[in-house]
C-alpha positions in Angstrom: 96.4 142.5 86.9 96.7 146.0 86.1 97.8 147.4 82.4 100.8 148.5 84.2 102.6 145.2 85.5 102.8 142.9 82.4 101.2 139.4 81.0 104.8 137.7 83.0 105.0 139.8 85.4 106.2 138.2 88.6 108.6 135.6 86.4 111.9 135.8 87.5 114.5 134.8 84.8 118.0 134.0 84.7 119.6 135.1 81.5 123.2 133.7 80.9 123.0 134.3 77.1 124.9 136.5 74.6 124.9 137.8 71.8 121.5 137.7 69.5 119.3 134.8 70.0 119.0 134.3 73.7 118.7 138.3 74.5 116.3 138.7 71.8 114.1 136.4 73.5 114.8 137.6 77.2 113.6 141.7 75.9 110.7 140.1 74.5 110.1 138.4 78.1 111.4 141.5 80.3 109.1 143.9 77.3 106.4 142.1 79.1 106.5 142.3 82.6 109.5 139.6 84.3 112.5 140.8 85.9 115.2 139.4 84.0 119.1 139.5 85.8 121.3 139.2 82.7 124.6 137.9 83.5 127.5 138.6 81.7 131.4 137.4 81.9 133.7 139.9 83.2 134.7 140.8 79.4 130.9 142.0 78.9 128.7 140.2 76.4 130.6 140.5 73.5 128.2 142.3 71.1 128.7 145.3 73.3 131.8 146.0 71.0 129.9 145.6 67.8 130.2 148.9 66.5 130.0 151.6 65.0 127.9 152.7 66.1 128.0 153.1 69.5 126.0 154.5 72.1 128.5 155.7 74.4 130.9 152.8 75.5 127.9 149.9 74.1 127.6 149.2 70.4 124.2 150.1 69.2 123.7 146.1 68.1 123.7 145.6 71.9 121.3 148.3 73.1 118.6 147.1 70.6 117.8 143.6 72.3 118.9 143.8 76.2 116.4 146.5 77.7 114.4 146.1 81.0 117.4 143.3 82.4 119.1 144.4 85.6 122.7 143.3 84.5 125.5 141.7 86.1 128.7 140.5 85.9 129.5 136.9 87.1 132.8 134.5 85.9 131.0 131.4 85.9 134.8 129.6 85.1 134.7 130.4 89.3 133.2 127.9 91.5 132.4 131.1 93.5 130.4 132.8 90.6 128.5 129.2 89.6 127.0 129.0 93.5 126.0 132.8 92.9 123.6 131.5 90.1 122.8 128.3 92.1 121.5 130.8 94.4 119.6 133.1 91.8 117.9 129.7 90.8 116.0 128.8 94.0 113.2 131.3 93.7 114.0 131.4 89.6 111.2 130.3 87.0 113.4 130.3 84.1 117.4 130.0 83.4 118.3 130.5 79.4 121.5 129.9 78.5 123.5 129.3 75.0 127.0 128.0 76.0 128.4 125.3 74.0 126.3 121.6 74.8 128.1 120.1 77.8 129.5 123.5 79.4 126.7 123.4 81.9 127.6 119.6 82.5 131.4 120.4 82.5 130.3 122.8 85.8 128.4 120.7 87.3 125.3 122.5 86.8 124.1 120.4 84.0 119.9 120.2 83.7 119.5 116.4 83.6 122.3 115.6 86.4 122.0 118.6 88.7 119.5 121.3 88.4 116.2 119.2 87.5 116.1 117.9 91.0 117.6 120.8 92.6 114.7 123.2 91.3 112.2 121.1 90.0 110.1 123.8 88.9 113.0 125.4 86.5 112.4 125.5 83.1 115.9 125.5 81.3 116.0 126.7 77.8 119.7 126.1 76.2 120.3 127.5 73.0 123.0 126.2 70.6 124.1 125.9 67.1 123.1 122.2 66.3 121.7 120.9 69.4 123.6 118.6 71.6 124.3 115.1 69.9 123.6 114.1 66.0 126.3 114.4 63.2 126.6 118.1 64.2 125.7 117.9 67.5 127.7 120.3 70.0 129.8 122.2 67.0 129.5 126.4 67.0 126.9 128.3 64.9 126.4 131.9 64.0 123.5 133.5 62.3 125.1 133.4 58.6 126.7 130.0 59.2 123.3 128.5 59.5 122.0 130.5 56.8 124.4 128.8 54.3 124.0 125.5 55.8 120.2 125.4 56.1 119.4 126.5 52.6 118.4 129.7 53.0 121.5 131.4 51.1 120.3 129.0 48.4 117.0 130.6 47.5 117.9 134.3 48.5 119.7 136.6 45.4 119.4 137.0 42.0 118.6 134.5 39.5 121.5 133.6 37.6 123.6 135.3 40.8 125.3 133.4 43.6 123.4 132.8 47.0 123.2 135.7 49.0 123.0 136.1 53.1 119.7 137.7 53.9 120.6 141.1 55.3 119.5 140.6 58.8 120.5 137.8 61.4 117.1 136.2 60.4 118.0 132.6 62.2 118.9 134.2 65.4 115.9 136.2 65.4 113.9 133.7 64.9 115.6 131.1 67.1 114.9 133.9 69.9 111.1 133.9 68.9 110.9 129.8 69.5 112.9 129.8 72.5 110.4 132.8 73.6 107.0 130.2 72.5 109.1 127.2 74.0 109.3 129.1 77.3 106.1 129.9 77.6 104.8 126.5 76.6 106.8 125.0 79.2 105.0 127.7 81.4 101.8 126.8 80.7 102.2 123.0 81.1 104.0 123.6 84.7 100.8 125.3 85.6 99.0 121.8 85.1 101.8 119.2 86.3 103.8 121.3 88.5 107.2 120.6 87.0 109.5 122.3 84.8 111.1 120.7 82.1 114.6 121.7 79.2 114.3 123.1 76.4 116.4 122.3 73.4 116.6 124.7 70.8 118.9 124.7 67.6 119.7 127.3 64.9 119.9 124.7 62.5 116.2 123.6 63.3 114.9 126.9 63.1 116.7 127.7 60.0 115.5 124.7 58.2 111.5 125.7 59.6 111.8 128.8 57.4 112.0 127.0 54.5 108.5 127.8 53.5 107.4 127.4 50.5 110.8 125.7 49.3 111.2 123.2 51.4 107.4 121.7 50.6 107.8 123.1 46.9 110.6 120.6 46.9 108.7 117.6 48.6 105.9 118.1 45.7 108.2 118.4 42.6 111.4 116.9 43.6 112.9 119.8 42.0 115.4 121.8 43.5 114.5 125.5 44.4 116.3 127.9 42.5 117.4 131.8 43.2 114.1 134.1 41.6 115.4 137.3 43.2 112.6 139.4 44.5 110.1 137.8 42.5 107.8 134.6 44.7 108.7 130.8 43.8 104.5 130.0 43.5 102.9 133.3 43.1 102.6 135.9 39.9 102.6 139.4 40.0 104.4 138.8 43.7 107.4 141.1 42.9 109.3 144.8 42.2 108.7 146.4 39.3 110.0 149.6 37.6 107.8 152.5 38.0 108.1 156.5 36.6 109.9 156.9 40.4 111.0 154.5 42.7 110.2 150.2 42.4 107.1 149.4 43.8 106.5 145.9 45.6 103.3 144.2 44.0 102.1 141.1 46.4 98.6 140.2 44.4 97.8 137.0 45.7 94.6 136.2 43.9 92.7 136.7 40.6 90.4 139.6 42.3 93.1 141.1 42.9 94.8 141.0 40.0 91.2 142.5 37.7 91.8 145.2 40.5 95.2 146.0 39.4 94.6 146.1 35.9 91.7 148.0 36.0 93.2 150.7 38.0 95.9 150.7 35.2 93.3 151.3 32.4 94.2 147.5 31.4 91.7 145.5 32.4 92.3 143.1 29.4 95.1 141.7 30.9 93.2 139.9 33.6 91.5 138.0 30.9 94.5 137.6 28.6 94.7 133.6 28.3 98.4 133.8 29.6 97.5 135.7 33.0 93.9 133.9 33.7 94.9 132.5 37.3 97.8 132.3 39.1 99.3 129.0 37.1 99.2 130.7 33.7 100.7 133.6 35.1 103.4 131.9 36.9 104.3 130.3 33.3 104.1 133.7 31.7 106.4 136.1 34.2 108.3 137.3 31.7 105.2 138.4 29.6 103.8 139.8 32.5 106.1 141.7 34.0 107.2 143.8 30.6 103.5 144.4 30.3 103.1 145.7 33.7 106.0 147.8 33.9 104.9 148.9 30.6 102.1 150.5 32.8 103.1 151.3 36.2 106.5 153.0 34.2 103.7 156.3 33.7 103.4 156.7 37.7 105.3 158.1 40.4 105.3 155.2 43.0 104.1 156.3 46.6 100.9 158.0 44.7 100.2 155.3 43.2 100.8 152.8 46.1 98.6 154.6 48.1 95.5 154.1 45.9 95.9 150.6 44.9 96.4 148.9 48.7 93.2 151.3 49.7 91.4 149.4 46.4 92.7 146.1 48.2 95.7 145.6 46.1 98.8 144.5 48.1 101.4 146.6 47.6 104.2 149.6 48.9 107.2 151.3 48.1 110.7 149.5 48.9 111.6 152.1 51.5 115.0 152.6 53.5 115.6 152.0 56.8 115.6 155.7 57.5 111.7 155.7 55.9 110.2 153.0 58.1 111.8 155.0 61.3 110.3 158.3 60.6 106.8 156.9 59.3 103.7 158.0 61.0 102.3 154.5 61.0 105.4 153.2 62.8 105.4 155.9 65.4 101.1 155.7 65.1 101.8 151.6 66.2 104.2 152.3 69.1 107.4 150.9 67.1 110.2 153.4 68.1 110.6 153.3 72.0 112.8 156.9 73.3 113.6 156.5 77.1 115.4 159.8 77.8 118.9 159.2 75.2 117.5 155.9 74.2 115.6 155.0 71.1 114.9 151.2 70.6 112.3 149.1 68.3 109.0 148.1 69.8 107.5 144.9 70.4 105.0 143.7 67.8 102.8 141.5 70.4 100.3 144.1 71.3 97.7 142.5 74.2 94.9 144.8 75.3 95.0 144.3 79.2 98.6 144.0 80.1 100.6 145.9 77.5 104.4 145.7 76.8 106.5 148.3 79.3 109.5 149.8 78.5 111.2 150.6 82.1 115.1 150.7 81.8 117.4 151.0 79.0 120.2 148.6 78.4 122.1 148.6 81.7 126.0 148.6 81.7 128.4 146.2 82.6 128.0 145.2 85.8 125.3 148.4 86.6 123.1 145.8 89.0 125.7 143.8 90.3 125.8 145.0 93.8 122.2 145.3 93.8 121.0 141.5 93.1 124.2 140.5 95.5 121.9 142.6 98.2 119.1 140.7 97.2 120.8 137.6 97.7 121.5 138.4 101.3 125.3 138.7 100.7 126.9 140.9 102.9 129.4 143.5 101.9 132.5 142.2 103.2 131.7 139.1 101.3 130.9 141.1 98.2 134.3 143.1 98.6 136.4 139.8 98.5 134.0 138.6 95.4 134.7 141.7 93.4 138.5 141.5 94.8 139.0 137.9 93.4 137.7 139.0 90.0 134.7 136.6 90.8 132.2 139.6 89.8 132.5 143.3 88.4 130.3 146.4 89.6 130.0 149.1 88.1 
């Protein structure tokens, strides 16, 4: 395989997913190589008018997770537009989906009763809120829904504040990065048995995974995690502290670290002050600590000094903007801001050394591919004029 193609290319994926979670995954997928048909309902996927900004007609929220998918537009309410998929699935390897549980059923297109002995090599991934059945099972979940409801609110904010969303659609993003694993674990077995299987995977599930440490904090103690702000439940100094400019973000996660702070601060005494001796006395000293540090690093203008303690092996950085960590050479240097012509996008983290990430097509418009994949499908044009006539699909 070529460094051109892609580790999937030749996978051929069905994407009926909107919104965050399910695209996120599919870029990841397309990002490496599989031609991925995104279908959307005639009103578009409905991040596409999540803006400002926007990026002509398409809110910037959409552009940044549905490049390298040919997209169409298909009304799956249509008996017409559900055998159009039926016939995308015959040479398919992969349909995602994250309509409510029972929607696929409800169209007769449900894994277990239809499609597992239809195309027995599908893997089906389906996406949802709380997973199909349980006390919760079937009911709607966004991103921040799940973040209140899983505990994460609980532990993120200010102590002594109320819980706090974490500023970024965390759950989704992460549900996208299991359903991407799932997929490909489900890949891998099918190239030893042959078969496909369904994935099932819940927002709720993946929020309550990322409740490390709190969750196992709580299993040890019994005690129930509380809000520390910025500042880490288990480890000490593992927070932002005042400096003579901006905060600067101190991770030191052992005690050689720690000498190595001090000593660069012209206080090496505090690494062998009884109350900051390991990480246990400093964890029951923060207070203590931190005034003494800040006492320090209060003398020092932060990047400068940033700069000299992680090249002395001392975790650390400024707390930079958004605007920072676009323009900075070692995001550009790593290949994270993608420009194709007009469009600038964030690039994937999964770097492989044979078969690199592509980036081929921006985000396509509503309906941009439509006519195209009908060709593919051997549908002739007359038949494609009544389809589009009927409202059955859109073209662009």
């Amino acid at each position: 395989m070529s460094a051109k193609t892609g580790a999937l290319q030749g996978l051929k994926v069905i994407d009926l997913s909107r919104v965050l979670g399910g695209p996120y995954c599919t870029q990841a997928i397309a990002d490496h190589g599989a031609t991925v048909i995104k279908l959307e309902p005639p009103a578009g996927d409905e991040t596409r008018g999540w803006g400002p900004p926007f990026v002509g007609e398409t809110a910037s929220y959409f552009e940044g997770v549905n490049r390298n998918k040919q997209g169409i537009v298909v009304d799956l309410t249509r008996e017409e537009g559900r055998e159009i998929v039926l016939q995308l699935l015959a040479d398919a390897d992969v349909l995602i989906e994250n309509f409510k549980p029972g929607t696929l059923e409800r169209w007769n297109m449900g894994y277990q009763q239809v499609l597992k002995s239809r195309f027995p090599k599908l893997i089906h991934c389906s996406i949802s809120g709380f997973g199909p059945d349980g006390p919760l099972g079937g009911l709607p979940g966004y991103d921040a829904v799940i973040q209140a409801m899983t505990g994460l609110m609980s532990v993120n904010g200010e102590a002594g504040a109320g819980p706090l969303r974490v500023g970024l659609p965390i759950v989704d993003m992460v549900t996208g990065l299991n359903a991407f694993a799932g997929i490909l674990l489900a890949l891998h077995e099918r190239a030893l048995s042959g078969l496909g299987q369904s994935i099932d995977i819940a927002l709720y599930d993946c929020g309550v995974s990322l409740l490390h440490p709190h969750l196992p904090n709580y299993f040890g103690s019994g005690k129930t995690p509380v809000r520390t702000g910025n500042a880490h439940p288990n480890i000490a100094p593992y927070d932002s502290y005042r400096t003579g400019s901006e905060p600067i973000f101190l991770a030191v996660g052992n005690d050689r670290q720690f000498l190595k702070l001090c000593t660069h601060l012209g206080a090496s005494q505090l690494a062998a002050d009884a109350r900051f001796i390991d990480n246990r006395t400093r964890c029951a000293h923060r207070a203590e600590l931190k005034e003494a540090l800040e006492a320090l690093l209060v003398t020092h203008e932060c990047r400068a000094l940033a700069a000299m303690l992680i090249r002395e092996g001392v975790p650390c950085g400024p707390v930079q903007g958004v605007d920072d960590v676009a323009r900075h050479p070692h995001t550009l240097h790593r290949e994270m801001v993608v420009e194709m012509g007009a469009y600038r996008g964030t690039g994937t983290p999964i770097k492989l050394s044979r078969t690199p990430a592509t980036y081929r097509s921006r985000p396509p418009a509503l309906g941009a591919d439509t006519v195209a994949v009908l060709d593919s499908l051997g549908i002739d044009q007359e038949t494609q004029a009544k389809l589009i006539a009927a409202g059955v699909v859109k073209a662009r």
